[in-house]
Phi, psi and omega in degrees: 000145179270147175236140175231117189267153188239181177255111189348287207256048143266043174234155178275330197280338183280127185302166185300294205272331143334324167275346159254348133339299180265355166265007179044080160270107168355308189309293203308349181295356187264000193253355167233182181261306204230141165271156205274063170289166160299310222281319199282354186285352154338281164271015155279318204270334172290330184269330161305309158343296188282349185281319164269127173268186186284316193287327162282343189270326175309321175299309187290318178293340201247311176279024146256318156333333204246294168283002156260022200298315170224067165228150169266111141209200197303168168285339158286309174289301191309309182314312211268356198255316166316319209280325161297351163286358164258137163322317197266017203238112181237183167224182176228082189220176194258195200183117167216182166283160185263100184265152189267134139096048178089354174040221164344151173326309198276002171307334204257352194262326204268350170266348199261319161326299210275345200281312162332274167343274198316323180260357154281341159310323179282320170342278207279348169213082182326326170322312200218187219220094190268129166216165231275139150206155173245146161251128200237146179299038199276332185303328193299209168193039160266078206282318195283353149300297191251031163258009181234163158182156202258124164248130186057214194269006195244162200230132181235142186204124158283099190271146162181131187287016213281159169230185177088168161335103196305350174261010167271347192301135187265130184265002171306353178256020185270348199284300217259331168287326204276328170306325160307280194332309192279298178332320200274315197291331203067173177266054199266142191294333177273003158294300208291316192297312214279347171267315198288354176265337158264355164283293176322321189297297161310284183259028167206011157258167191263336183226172180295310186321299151345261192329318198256347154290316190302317184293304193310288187320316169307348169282269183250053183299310182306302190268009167070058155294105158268152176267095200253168146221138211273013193279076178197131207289315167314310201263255214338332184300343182247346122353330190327290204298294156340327176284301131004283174288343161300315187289294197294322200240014225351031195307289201336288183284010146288299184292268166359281198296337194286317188299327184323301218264352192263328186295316163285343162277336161303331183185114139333301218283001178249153196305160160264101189295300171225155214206102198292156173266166182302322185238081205274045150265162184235155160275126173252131155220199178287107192052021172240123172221100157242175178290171175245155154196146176330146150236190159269004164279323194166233160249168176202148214246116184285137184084001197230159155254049148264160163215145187225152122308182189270321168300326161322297190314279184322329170293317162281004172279315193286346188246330175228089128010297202280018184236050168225116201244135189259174224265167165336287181321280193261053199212313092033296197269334170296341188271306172298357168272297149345322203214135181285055180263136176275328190212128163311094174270131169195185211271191165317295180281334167288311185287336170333288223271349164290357197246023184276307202227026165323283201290332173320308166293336198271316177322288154347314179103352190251116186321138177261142210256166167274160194248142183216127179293158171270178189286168141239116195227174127316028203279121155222137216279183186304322178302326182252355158300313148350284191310297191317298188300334178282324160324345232003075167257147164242159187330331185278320169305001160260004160274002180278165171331136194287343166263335157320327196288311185286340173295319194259047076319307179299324210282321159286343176293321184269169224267357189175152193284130191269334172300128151249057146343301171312257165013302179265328170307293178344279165325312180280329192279000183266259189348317183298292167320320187280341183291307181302328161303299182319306201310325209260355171262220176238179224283313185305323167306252154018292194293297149343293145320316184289306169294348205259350162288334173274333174302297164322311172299329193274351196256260164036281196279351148317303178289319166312312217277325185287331164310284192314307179306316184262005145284350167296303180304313180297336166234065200267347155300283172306314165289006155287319193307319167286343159299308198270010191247304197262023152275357154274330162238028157206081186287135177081350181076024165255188166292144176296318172307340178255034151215307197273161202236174219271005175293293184300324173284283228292337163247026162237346158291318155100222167286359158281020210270329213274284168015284178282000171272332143308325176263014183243346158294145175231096171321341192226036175228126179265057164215171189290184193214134176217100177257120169311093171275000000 
C-alpha cells in the first residue's frame, strides 16, 4: 500500500505534550527514562537484565503455559512463551480492553507496533531474543467502552446486565449481534472468513477473556504474538509487597500527584491524564470490582458491606491475590513487575499518564520502561485520493478544522483576495505616524490614536469575515464536497482510527490486510502514516 507521513503536530487531534514528547522538548526528559531510540535499547536490556529474576521468568513462564493450555496456536508463539524462561529473552509490549471483536482500528494498529518493534530488535541485537505481547485489559470493568463497534455508518452493541470484571462476561448473548453482524456483511469469501472468526471467537467460548485470546491468536499467531492476562494468581503473588504500600503508604498517590503538579510547571497546557486515587486497588469477585478504600475502622470494599481491618485486609492479600486487582496508576508497575519488558507501545493518551509514573517506579524500585506512541494511520481509499486531488487539497489540509478547510478553500477559489493583510498592515503604518505625534501631546492623545486603530482594525477584520461569507455561499457546492469528504475520513469528527473498526478494510483487503500494515509501519518513525488501500 502507498504510504505518506504528516508530522503530529500538523494534526490537530494530538496534544502539545505528545508532541514534545517525540521532538524530545528538553523540559519533558525528565519525566522518562531512556527515549525510545534503536541505540538506546542497549541500557534497557541491560538494566532489566539484572532486575528480573530466574523465579520470575519460571512464574511467568508456567502461567503462560497454563492459559494457553487449551488454545491451538502457533508453533511460534509456544517457542517464544519457552524463550522467556532465558535471560537473553526480553519482551515488548501493548495492553488494551477486550473490545468486541477488536473494536476500534487502533486495537490492530497497537499490536502491529509491537510486532515491528520486536523484529527491528532482533536486527540490531542478534543476542537476544524479543517478543511482541498484548496484555488483555480482562480485569477492567467499563463494560460500556467495549461493547460496540462501528460498521460503516452503523453501530452493533452488545447489551448485557453482567457486572464486574469483563473478562468474566459469559458471551452466550453475542448470538444476536453476531446474526446482524453476518446480515451486514454480506457472502462475500472475505465476509464469511470474518463471520466464521466471530462466531469461533464469541459463540464458542465461554467468557469474553476466552473469546479475545482466540481472536487475537487467530490475527497474530503467525507473528509470535503472546497473550498474558494478567487476572492469575501466580503472577499477583509478585505484586504482593507493592500492593502493600499502596494499601498502607499511598506511595502511588504520593509519588504520582508530585510529578503530576512538576508537569504543570512545566507547560499548563498539558493535560493531568490520570490523577491517582489514595488506594488504587480494587477488590475482584464474582459479577464484582469495586474500590477498597480507607476507613476509621480499617478498609471497606465501596458499594459493598465488606469489610476489614487492616490486618484482616492484609491476611486476604496474602492468601488470595488474585481478587486485588489493580487501577489505571498500578497496572503499569504489575505488568514490569512481571515481564522482562523493555518498552510500553500505546497511544496518546496511555503515553500522558505513563510520563505520569516515573518517580512512582524508582520509589518502587522497578526499572521504568521506554514508552513508544504507537503507529497512527490512516486508510484511504483510491476515490477519496481522487476526490482530495480534484479538490486541489493536499493530505495535510484535510486534517484542518472543518471550518478552517472551507475558509482556506473559498479563499484558493475566489477570483480576488479575501485576506486583508495588506490592508491592515497599512492601517498600522498610518497609525505609526500618529503615535509619534501622540508621543509629543499627553497620554489621553496617545489612548485616543490606540482606541481608534483597535476600531479600524476590528471593521477591517468584519469586512474581511463578511466577504469570505458571502463568498462561502457562492461556492457552496464545492464546500459541500469537502464536508462530505472529511466526514468519510473522519467519522464523528474524530481520527478514523478511533470509530472504525477494522471489518470494513478486510473485505475490501482480505487477509492482506494485517500483512500489508505491517509492512507499511515503521515503529521508530514518530509521524503519522496516510495509507492508499
Amino acid at each position: 500500500m502507498i504510504t505518506t507521513y504528516i508530522p503530529y503536530h500538523d494534526i490537530r487531534f494530538f496534544s502539545k505534550l505528545i508532541c514534545d514528547y517525540i521532538g524530545e522538548r528538553e523540559e519533558v526528559q525528565a519525566f522518562y527514562h531512556h527515549f525510545p531510540k534503536i541505540e538506546e535499547f542497549k541500557l534497557q536490556i541491560e538494566e532489566k537484565k539484572e532486575s528480573f529474576s530466574k523465579e520470575s521468568r519460571e512464574i511467568l513462564v508456567k502461567s503462560l503455559q497454563n492459559q494457553y493450555s487449551e488454545l491451538k496456536t502457533s508453533p511460534k508463539v509456544l517457542k517464544n512463551i519457552v524463550r522467556l524462561g532465558d535471560s537473553n529473552t526480553f519482551t515488548v509490549t501493548t495492553g488494551h480492553q477486550l473490545s468486541l471483536f477488536t473494536g476500534h482500528l487502533y486495537f490492530i494498529f497497537k499490536i502491529i507496533s509491537v510486532i515491528n518493534t520486536t523484529k527491528q530488535l532482533s536486527e540490531a541485537y542478534p543476542d537476544c531474543h524479543f517478543v511482541p505481547v498484548y496484555w488483555m485489559a480482562t480485569e477492567d470493568h467499563d463494560f460500556e467502552e467495549i461493547n460496540h463497534f462501528h460498521l460503516s455508518n452503523r453501530t452493533l452493541c452488545w447489551n448485557s446486565e453482567q457486572t464486574g470484571a469483563t473478562g468474566a462476561f459469559d458471551t452466550k448473548e453475542l448470538t444476536a449481534v453476531f446474526n446482524t453482524f453476518s446480515k451486514a456483511i454480506g457472502t462475500s469469501k472475505d465476509a464469511e472468513t470474518l463471520k466464521r472468526l466471530f462466531e469461533n471467537s464469541y459463540l464458542k467460548h465461554g467468557t469474553l477473556a476466552e473469546a479475545t485470546r482466540y481472536l487475537v491468536n487467530e490475527l497474530f499467531e503467525d507473528y509470535g504474538v503472546v497473550i498474558i492476562d494478567g487476572n492469575d494468581a501466580s503472577l499477583k503473588q509478585q505484586l504482593i509487597p507493592h500492593i502493600k504500600n499502596d494499601l498502607l503508604h499511598q506511595t502511588a498517590h504520593n509519588e504520582v500527584n508530585r510529578t503530576i503538579a512538576a508537569l504543570q510547571v512545566v507547560d499548563k497546557l498539558y493535560p493531568v491524564q490520570v490523577n491517582p486515587r489514595e488506594i488504587n486497588v480494587f477488590y475482584l469477585a464474582k459479577g464484582l470490582r469495586e474500590r477498597i478504600v480507607r476507613t476509621e475502622e480499617g478498609f471497606e470494599v465501596h458499594n459493598t458491606a465488606i469489610k476489614f481491618t487492616e490486618e484482616a485486609l492484609l491476611k486476604e492479600l496474602q492468601a488470595h491475590p488474585e481478587r486485588f486487582s489493580p487501577n489505571v496508576i498500578l497496572r503499569p508497575l504489575y505488568q514490569e513487575v512481571i515481564l522482562p519488558n523493555l518498552a510500553y507501545i500505546g497511544g496518546g493518551g496511555e503515553i500522558a499518564y505513563w510520563l505520569e509514573l516515573k518517580g512512582f517506579f524508582e520509589k518502587e524500585n522497578v526499572p521504568f520502561p521506554m514508552l513508544m506512541l504507537r503507529n497512527s494511520a490512516m486508510l484511504v481509499s483510491e476515490r477519496q485520493l481522487e476526490k482530495i486531488k480534484k479538490l486541489s487539497l493536499s493530505l495535510t489540509d484535510v486534517f484542518l478544522k472543518p471550518e478552517d478547510l472551507k475558509n482556506l478553500k473559498v479563499k484558493q477559489l475566489s477570483e480576488f483576495p479575501i485576506d486583508f493583510s495588506p490592508q491592515k498592515e497599512t492601517l498600522k503604518a498610518q497609525f505609526a505616524h500618529l503615535y509619534t505625534l501622540a508621543e509629543r501631546t499627553d497620554i489621553t492623545f496617545k489612548n485616543a490614536v490606540k482606541a481608534q486603530e483597535v476600531r479600524q482594525l476590528k471593521g477591517l477584520e468584519k469586512l474581511e469575515a463578511r466577504l469570505l461569507k458571502a463568498q462561502k455561499r457562492k461556492y457552496d457546492v464545492q464546500l459541500e464536497q469537502i464536508v462530505v469528504l472529511q466526514s468519510e475520513l473522519f467519522p464523528n469528527n474524530i481520527l478514523q482510527e478511533r470509530f472504525s473498526n477494522f471489518t470494513d478494510f478486510y473485505l475490501v483487503k482480505g487477509e492482506q490486510l494485517i500483512s500489508e500494515l505491517v509492512n507499511d509501519f515503521n515503529p521508530f518513525d514518530f509521524r503519522f502514516v496516510v495509507i492508499q488501500y
